[in-house]
C-alpha positions in Angstrom: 92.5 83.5 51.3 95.1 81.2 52.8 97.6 84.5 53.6 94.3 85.8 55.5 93.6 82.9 57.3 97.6 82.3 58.8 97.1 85.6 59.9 94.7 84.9 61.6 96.5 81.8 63.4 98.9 84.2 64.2 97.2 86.5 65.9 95.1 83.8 68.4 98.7 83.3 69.5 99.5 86.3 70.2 96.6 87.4 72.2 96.8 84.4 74.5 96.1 85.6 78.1 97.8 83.6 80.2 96.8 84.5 84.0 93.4 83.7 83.6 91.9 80.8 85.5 89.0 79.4 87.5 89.8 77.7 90.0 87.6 75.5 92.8 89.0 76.0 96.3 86.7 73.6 98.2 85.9 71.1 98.9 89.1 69.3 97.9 86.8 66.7 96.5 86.5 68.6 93.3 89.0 70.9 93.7 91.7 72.3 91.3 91.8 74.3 87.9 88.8 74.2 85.4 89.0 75.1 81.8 86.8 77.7 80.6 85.1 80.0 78.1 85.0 83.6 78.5 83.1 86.3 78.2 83.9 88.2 74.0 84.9 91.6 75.1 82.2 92.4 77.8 82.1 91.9 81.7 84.8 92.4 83.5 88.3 91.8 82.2 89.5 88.3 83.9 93.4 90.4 84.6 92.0 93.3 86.5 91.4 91.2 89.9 90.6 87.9 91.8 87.4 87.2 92.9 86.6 84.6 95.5 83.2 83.7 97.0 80.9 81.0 97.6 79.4 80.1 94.9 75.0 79.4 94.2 73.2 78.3 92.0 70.2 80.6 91.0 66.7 79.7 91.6 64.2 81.4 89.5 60.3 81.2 89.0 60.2 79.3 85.8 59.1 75.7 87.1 60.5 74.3 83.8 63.8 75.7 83.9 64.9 77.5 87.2 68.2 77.4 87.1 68.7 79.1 83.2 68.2 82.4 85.1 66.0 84.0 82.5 63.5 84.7 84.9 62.7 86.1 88.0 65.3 85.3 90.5 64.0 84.4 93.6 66.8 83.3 95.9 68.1 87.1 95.8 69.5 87.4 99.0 71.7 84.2 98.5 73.2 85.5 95.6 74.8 89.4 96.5 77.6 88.8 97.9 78.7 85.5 96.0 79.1 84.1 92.6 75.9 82.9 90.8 75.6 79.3 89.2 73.3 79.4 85.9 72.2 76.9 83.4 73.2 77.9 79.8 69.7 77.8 77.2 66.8 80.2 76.8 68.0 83.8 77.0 72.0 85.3 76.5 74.5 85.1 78.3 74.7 89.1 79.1 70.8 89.0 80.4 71.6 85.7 82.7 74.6 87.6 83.8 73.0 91.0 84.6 70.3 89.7 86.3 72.7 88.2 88.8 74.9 91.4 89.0 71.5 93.4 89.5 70.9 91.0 92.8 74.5 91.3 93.6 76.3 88.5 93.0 80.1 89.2 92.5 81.0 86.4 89.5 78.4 84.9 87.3 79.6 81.0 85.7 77.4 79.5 83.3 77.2 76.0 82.9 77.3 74.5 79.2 73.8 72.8 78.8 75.5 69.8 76.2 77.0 66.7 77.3 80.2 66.7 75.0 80.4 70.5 74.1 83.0 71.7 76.5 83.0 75.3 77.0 82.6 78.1 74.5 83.3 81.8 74.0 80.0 84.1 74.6 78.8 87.2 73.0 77.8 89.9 74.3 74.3 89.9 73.2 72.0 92.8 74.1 73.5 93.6 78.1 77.1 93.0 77.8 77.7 96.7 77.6 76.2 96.7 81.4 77.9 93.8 82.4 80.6 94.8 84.8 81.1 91.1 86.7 83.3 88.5 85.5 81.4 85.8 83.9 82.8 82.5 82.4 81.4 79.2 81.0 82.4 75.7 82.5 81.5 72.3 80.5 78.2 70.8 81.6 80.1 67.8 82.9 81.9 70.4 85.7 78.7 72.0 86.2 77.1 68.4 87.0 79.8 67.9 89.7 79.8 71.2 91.2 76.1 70.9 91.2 76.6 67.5 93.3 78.9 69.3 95.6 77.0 71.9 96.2 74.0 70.0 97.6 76.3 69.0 100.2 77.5 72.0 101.4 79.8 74.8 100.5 81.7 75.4 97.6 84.2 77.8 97.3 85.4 79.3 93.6 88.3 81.7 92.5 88.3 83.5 89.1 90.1 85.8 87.6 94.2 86.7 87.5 95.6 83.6 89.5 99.1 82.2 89.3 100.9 79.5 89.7 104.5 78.1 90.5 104.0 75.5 87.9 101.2 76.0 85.8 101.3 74.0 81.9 97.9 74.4 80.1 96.4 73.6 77.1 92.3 73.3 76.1 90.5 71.0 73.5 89.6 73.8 70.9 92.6 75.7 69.4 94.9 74.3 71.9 94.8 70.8 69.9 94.8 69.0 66.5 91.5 67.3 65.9 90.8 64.9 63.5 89.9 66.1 59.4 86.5 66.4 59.7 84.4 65.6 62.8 81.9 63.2 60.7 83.3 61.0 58.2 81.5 57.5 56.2 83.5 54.9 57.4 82.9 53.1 54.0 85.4 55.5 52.1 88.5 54.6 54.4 89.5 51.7 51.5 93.4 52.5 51.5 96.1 54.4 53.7 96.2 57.6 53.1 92.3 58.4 53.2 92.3 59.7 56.5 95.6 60.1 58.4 95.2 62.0 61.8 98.2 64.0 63.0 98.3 64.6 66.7 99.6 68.0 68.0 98.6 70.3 70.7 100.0 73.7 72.2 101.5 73.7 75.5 101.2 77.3 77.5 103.6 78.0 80.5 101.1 80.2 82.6 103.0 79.8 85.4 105.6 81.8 87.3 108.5 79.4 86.5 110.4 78.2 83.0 109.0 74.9 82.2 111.7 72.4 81.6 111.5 69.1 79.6 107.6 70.4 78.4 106.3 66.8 76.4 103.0 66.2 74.7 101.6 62.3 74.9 98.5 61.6 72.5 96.7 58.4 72.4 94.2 57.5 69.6 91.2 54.9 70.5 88.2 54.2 68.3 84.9 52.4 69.7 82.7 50.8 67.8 79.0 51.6 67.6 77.4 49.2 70.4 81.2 47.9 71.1 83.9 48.7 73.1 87.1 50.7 72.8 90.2 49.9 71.3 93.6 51.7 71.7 95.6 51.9 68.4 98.2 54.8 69.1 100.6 55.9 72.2 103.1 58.2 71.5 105.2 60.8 73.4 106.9 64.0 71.8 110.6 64.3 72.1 112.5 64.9 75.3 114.7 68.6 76.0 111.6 71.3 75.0 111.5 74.2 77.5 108.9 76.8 77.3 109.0 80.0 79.1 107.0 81.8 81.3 103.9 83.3 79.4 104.8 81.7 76.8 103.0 79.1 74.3 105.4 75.7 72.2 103.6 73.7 69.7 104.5 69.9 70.2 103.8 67.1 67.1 103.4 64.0 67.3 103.6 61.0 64.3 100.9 60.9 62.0 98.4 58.1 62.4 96.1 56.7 59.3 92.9 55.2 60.1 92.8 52.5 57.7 92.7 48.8 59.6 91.7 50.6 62.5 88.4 51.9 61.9 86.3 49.8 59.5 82.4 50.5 60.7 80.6 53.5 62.7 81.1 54.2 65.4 83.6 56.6 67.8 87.0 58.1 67.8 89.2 59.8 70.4 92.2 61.8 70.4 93.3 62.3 74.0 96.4 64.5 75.1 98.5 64.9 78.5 101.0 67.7 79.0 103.6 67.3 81.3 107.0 68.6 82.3 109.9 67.9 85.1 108.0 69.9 88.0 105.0 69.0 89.5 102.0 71.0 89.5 99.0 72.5 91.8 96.9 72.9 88.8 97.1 70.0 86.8 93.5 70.4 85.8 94.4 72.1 82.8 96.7 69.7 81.2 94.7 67.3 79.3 92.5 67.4 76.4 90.7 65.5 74.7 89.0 65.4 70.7 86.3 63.4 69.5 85.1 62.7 65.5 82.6 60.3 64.5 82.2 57.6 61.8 79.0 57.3 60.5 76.9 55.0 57.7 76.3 58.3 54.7 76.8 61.6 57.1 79.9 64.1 56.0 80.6 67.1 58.1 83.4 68.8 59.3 81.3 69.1 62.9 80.9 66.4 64.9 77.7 63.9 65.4 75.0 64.8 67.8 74.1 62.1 70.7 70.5 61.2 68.1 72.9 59.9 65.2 72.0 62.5 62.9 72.2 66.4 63.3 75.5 67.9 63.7 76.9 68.7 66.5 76.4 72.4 67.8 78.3 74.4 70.6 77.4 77.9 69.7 75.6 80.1 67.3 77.1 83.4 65.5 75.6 86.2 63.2 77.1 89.3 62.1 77.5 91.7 64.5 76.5 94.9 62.2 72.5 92.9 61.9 72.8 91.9 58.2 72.7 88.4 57.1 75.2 86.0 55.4 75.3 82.9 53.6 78.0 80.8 55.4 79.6 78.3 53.5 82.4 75.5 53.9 83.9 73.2 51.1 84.8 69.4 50.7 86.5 67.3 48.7 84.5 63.9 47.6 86.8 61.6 47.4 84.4 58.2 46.7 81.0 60.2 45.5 80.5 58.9 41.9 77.4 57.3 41.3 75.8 58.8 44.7 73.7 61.4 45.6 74.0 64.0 48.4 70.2 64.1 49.3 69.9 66.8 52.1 71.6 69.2 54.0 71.6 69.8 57.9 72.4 72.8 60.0 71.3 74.5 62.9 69.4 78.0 62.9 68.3 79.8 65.6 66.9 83.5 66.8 66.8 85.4 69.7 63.6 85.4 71.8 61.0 86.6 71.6 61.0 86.0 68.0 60.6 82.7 66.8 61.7 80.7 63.7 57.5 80.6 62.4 57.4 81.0 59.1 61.2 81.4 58.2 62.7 79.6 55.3 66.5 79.2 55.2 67.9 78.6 52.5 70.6 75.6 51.4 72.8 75.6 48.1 75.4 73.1 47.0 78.5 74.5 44.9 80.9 72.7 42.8 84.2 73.9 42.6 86.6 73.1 40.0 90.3 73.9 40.9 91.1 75.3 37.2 94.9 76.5 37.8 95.7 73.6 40.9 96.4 76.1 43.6 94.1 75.2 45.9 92.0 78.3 46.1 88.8 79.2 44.5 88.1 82.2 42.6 84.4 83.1 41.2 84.7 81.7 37.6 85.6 78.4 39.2 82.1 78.0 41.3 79.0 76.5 39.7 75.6 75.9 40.9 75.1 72.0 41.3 71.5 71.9 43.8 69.4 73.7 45.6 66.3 73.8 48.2 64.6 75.6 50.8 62.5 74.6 53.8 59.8 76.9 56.2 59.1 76.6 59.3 55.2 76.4 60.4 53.4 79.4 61.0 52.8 78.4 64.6 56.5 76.9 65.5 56.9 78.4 68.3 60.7 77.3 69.1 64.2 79.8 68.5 66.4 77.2 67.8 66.3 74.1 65.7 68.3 72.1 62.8 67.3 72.5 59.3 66.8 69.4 57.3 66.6 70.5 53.5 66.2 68.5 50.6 68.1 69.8 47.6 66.8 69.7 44.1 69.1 69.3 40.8 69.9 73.0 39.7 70.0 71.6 35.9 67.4 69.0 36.0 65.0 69.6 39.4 65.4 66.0 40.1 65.8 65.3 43.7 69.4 65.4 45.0 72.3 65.5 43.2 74.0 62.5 41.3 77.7 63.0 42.0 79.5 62.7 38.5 82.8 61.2 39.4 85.2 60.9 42.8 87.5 63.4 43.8 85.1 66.4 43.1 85.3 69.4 44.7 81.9 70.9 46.9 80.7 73.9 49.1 77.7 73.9 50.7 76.2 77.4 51.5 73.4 78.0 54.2 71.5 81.4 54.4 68.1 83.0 55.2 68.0 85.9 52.9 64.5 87.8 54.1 65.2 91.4 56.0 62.8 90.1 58.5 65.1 88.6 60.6 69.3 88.1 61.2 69.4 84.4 62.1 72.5 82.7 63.8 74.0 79.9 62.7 75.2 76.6 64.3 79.1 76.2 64.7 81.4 73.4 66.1 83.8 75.1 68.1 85.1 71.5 69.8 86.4 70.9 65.9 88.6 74.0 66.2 90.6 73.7 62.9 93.5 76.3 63.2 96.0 73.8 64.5 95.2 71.4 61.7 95.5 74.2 59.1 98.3 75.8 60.2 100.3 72.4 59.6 98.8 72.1 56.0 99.7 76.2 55.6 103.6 75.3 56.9 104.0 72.5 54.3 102.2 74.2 51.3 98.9 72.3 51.0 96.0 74.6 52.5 93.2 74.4 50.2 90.0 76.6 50.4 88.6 72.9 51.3 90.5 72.8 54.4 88.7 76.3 56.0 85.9 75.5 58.4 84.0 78.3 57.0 83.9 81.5 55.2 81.2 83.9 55.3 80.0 85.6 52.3 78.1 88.9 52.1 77.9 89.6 48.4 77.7 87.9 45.0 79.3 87.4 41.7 77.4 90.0 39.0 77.5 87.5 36.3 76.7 84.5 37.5 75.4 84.7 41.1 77.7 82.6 43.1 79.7 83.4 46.1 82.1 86.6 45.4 85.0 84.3 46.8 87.2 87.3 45.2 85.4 90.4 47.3 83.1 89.7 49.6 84.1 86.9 52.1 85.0 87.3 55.8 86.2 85.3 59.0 84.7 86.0 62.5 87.7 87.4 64.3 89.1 84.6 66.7 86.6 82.0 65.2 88.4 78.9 63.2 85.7 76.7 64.3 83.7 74.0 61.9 80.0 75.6 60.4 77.6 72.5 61.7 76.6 71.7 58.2 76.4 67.8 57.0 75.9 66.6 53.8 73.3 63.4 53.7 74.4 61.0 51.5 73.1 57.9 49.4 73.6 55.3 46.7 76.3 53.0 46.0 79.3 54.9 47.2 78.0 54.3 50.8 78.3 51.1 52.4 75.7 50.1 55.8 78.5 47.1 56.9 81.3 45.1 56.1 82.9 42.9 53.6 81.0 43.9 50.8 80.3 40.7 48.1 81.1 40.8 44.8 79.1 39.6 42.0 80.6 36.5 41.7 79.4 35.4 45.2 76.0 37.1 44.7 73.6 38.1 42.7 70.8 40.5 44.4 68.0 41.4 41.9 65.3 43.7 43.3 62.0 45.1 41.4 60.1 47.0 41.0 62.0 50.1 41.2 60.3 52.4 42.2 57.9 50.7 44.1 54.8 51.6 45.3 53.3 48.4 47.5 55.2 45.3 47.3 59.2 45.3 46.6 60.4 42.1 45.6 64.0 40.6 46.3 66.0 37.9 44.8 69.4 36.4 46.1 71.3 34.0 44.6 74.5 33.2 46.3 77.6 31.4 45.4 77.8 29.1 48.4 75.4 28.4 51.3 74.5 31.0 54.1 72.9 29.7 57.4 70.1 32.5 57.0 70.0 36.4 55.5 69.0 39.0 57.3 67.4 41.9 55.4 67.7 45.5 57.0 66.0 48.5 55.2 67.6 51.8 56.0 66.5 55.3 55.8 68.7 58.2 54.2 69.7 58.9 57.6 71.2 56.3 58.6 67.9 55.0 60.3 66.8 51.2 60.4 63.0 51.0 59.5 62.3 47.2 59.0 64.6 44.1 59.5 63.2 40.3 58.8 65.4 37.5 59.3 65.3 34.0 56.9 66.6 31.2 58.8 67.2 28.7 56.5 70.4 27.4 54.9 70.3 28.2 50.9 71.9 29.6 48.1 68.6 30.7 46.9 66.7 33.1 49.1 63.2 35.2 48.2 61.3 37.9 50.3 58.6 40.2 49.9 58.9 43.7 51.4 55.7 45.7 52.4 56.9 49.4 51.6 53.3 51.3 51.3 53.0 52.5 54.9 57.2 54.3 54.1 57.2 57.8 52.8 58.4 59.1 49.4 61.9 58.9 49.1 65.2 57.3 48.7 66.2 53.8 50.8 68.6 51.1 51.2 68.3 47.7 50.8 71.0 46.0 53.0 71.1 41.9 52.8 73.5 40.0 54.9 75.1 36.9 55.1 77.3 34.5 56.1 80.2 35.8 54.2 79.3 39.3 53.9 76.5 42.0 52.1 74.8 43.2 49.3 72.9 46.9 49.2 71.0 47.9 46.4 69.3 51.3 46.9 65.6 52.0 45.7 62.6 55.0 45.7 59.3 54.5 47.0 56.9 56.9 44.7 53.4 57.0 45.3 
């Protein structure tokens, strides 16, 4: 599995095409070079030619959502002639694209419909083979300014082969090292050494001259949930790197640990510059930049969506012969005993017309025991640790949505599974197994992993853990698990995170800081589980000018907060709970010189 996967490192490298570029001629407000995503295989290939036009955005006669170009187009005779503006969402990217061709236009750019997401890679979906235009994505962000531009006049793009005298690039998916994994509890970073980021990125000369003195600079800043940012790394790569033309260097930077630098939720960035002795024309490409996310009990190797909760999705894939998958990505626990992983997330969608009614996906977690030490996982070391389903209504009308499912104890059908001890080895697996249907499945492609990997493959510490995903098409004979041994696959060109988070809960999960110990309180809190009325007792070692007692969801969520004022040792409260649902919660009681959590059921 790992000899498969730094093949496959290999061979993004070597399929780089360097020529390729968007660029924005006018107005010189916004002009210069834009990353961007390109069409997989289909439209027309971005080397052939160079194709400059106006550019305009399309106008159809859906009042809800002209500018997705899904429906009828109605500014037709703006479009031939020019390259056509569209809003990613409802429909593929081939239709959107061959209803512009069909009216003319020249170019087709689709705009990223996510804050955040950057630009992905698009399938070819049901009209790519009749695509014959060049079509590329841009982030939402550039779509937003070229938007604004446009509704002031003019606006003049270039696509296609166009080069440079000076021309350094790199992107913020493969081109970069992101962090581990893009959601991580901020609760289990108790030492060095738990989460140590190490900055790299890949600088491509796609210009027409050697780049001399080529240098990487990363800078690492973390911001607190409600706070501000702080900056806790700058550092520059070594001086005397030249890279040549069409040609791609991997700089490295020092390693950075977290610990003392991130100690609550909240957000981290990762931000590069490449730069070299000349100047440049198309400095636009240069910098990247990588988010990941610290969260209260949410583990995921995607990244956080803007609500708090789901993970974070760029793009959806399936198998392209129309059979289904499960699609599966491990972890390593490190602080789980005592706690439960309650529920997994992911996102499933299906191409319109149908709908997800009636569809229940399935969600399965694995535990994997690393019997001989070497990392990888064979069938005899997977085990069945929880399960659960969930179905969409009859009458859901919507293709895409995430998938919240609660998982049941394969052994005991209680709800969730009790994690036995730390440093235990998981997969979680995602499916839909009916013949009805061939979901897709939600990816991360902003927490691009092959950089990352390929470091741990060069110094001999790849685990299966460390893949962002593997699909699986068949099954062990004996025992039912994943057929880790036969049946698992890669999408070509994809080492992107599967948008799967684990929902956690219990004591290995902390909602603050500076937990107290039981020598400074004593939290007592009956009945449990409680139906109506949950009691709560603190005694505390010294005073506290008041407590403030925050009840928190599974999710993360804050349902009820009461404040005491006064200054005690000895404080008692009375919780209403029979308006909450069934279910898991968290008592979080704070004080002067710190917290207690206890967590407890409602059961009606």
């Amino acid at each position: 599995m790992k000899k498969a996967l730094h093949l496959l490192f290999l061979s993004l490298f070597a399929a780089s095409s360097y020529g390729q570029a968007v660029v924005v001629n006018s107005p010189t407000s916004i002009a210069g070079v834009y990353q961007f995503g390109v069409a997989t295989a289909w439209g027309a290939d971005l080397l052939s030619n160079v194709w400059t036009a106006d550019a305009v955005l399309v106008q159809t006669n859906n009042p809800t959502t002209p500018t997705q170009g899904c429906d009828t187009i109605v500014n037709k005779a703006e479009i031939a002639g020019k390259i056509a503006l569209v809003d990613r969402g409802t429909c593929n990217f081939s239709f959107k694209a061959l209803n512009a061709q069909d009216y003319g236009a020249i170019g087709c750019i689709i705009f990223n419909n996510a804050p955040g997401a950057g630009v992905a890679g698009m399938g070819a979906g049901t009209f790519g083979g009749s695509v014959t235009i060049p079509v590329v994505m841009l982030s939402y962000e550039d779509g937003v300014k070229i938007k604004e531009a446009l509704a002031n006049g003019a606006v003049n793009i270039s696509i296609g082969n166009i080069r440079f005298a000076n021309d350094l690039a790199t992107n913020n998916r493969e081109g970069v090292c992101h962090a581990p994994f893009g959601t991580y509890p901020f609760s289990w970073i108790k030492k060095t050494g738990d989460l140590e980021l190490t900055p790299g990125a890949t600088a491509t000369n796609k210009g027409n001259n050697l780049a001399s003195n080529v240098k990487v600079n990363g800078k690492i800043s973390f911001t607190p949930t409600g706070g501000s940012p702080s900056q806790f790394y700058d550092k520059t790569s070594a001086d005397g790197v030249f890279v040549e033309v069409d040609s791609s260097y991997d700089l490295f930077l020092e390693p950075q640990d977290l610990f003392g630098h991130a100690s609550t939720t909240g957000k981290g960035s990762i931000s590069y510059l490449i730069s070299s002795d000349s100047s440049e024309a198309s400095g636009g490409d240069n910098a990247a930049v990588s988010d990941f996310y610290l969260s209260n009990n949410l583990f995921s190797k995607a990244r956080l969506a803007s609500n708090g909760r789901d993970p974070f999705i760029t793009n959806n894939y399936r198998r392209g012969d129309g059979t289904n998958a499960e699609y599966v990505t491990g972890f390593k626990i490190p602080y789980g005993k005592g706690c439960k992983i309650d529920t997994i997330l992911f996102n499933m969608a299906v191409s319109a017309p149908a709908t997800l009614a009636g569809l229940t996906p399935e969600a399965t977690l694995y535990g994997w025991q690393d019997l001989n030490g070497d990392g990888d996982a064979t069938n005899d070391e997977l085990s069945f640790l929880a399960l659960g389903t969930y179905t969409f209504d009859a009458a859901d009308a919507r293709t895409s949505a995430v998938v919240r499912v609660p998982l049941e104890d394969f052994n005991t059908s209680d709800p969730g599974y009790t994690i036995p001890d730390d440093n235990i080895g998981v997969f979680v697996g995602v499916r839909y197994s009916g013949t009805d249907q061939t979901p897709f499945f939600g990816f991360d492609e902003g927490m691009d992993y092959s950089c990352n990997n390929a470091i741990r493959d060069a110094a001999g510490t790849l685990a299966i853990t460390d893949l962002p995903y593997l699909g699986i098409t068949g099954y062990d004979a004996n025992t039912g698990v994943p057929d880790l041994d036969n049946a698992a696959f890669t999408f070509t060109g994809l080492t992107s995170a599967l948008a799967v988070s684990m929902v956690f809960s219990g004591p290995c999960i902390i909602v603050g800081n500076d937990q107290l110990s039981e020598l400074d309180a004593q939290l007592s809190v009956y009945p449990n589980p409680v139906k109506d009325q949950l009691v709560v007792g603190l005694s505390l070692k010294e005073n506290s000018s008041k407590v403030v007692y925050n009840i928190i969801d599974n999710l993360g969520r804050l349902i009820k907060q009461e404040i005491d004022p006064n200054n005690s040792k000895e404080y008692r409260a009375r919780f209403d709970v029979h308006n909450l649902t069934n279910g898991q919660y968290h008592l979080q009681v704070r004080t002067d010189k710190g917290y207690k959590q206890f967590s407890f059921e409602v059961m009606k």
